[in-house]
Structures are given as C-alpha cells and as structure tokens.
Kinemage of the C-alpha trace (Angstrom):
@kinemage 1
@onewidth
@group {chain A} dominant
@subgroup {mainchain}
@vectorlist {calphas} color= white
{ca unk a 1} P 4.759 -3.873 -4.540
{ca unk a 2} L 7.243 -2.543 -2.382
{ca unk a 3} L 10.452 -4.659 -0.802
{ca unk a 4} L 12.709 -4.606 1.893
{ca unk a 5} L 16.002 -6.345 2.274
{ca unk a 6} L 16.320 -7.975 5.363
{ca unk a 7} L 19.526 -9.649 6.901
{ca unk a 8} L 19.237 -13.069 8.252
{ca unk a 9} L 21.586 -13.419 11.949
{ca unk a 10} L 23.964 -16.083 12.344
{ca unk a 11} L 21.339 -17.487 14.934
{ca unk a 12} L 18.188 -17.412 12.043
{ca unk a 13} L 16.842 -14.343 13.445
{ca unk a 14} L 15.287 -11.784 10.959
{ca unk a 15} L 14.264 -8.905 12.554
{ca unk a 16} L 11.465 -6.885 10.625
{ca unk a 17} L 11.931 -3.300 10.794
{ca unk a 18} L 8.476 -1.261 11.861
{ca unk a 19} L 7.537 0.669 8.799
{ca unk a 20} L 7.329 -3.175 7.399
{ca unk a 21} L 5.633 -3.954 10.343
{ca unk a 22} L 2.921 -0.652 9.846
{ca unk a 23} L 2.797 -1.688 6.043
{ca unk a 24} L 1.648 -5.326 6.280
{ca unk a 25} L -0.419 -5.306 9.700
{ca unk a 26} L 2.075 -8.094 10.691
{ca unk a 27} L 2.145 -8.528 14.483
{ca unk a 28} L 4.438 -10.064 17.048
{ca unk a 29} L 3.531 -13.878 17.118
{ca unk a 30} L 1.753 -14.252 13.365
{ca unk a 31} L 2.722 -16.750 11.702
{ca unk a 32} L 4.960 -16.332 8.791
{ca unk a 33} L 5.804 -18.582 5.592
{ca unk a 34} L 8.899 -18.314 3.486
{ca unk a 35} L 7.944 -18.593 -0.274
{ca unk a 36} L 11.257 -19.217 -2.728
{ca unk a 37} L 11.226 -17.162 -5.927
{ca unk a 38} L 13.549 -19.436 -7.415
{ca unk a 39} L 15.585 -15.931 -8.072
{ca unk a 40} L 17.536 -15.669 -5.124
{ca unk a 41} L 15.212 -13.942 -3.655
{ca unk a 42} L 12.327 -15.097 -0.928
{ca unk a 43} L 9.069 -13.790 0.031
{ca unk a 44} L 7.357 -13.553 3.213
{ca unk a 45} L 3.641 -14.370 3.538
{ca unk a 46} L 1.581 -14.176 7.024
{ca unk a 47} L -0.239 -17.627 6.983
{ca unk a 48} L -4.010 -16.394 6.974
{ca unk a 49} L -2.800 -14.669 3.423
{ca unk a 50} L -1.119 -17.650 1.933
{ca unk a 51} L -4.250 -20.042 2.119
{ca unk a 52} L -5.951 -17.139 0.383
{ca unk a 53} L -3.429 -16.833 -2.640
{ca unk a 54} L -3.079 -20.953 -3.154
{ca unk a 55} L -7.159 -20.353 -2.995
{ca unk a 56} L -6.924 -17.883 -5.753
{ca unk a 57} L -4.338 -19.221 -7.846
{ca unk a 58} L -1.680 -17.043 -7.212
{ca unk a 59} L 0.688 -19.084 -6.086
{ca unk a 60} L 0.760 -22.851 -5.897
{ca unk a 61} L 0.701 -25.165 -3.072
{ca unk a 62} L 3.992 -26.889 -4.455
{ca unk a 63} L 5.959 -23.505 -3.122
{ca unk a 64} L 4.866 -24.105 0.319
C-alpha cells in the first residue's frame, strides 16, 4: 500500500498532489471519506469504495 503525507491549510483545504490523483483514479468532485486509524494517522476512501469495504468486512461501519 503506498502513502502520501498530505498537509491540511489553515482554511481545511488538502490539496492532493497528481501522481495520487493517477494512482487512485480519484477525480475532481468524488466524494471522499476520512477514516481515523486511531494512530494519528487518517485514511482517505472515495465513497463508491467505502460501501464496498463495510460490504466486505474490511472496515466497519462504526469508523464512518
């Protein structure tokens, strides 16, 4: 799994840089959940994908 670390703007802006972009198929407009690893880290999850993990068991709809 590969990672980026992204900085968050004073205004809650996070831009995503475009080899993320190329690497995920994300697109201008999708929509985009925050997940909490409960590490300090977070991860992002385009919405079509997320019903498909909580389907699958992979991560639980408690997280949303």
């Amino acid at each position: 799994m590969k990672s980026w670390i992204l900085t968050v703007k004073e205004d809650g802006i996070v831009e995503l840089p475009e080899d993320l972009l190329k690497e995920t198929g994300w697109q201008c407009r999708d929509t985009l959940h925050w997940i909490d690893n409960k590490d300090g880290s977070w991860t992002l999850i385009k919405e079509e994908d997320l019903t498909n993990f909580i389907k699958k068991g992979i991560i639980s709809n408690e997280q949303n």
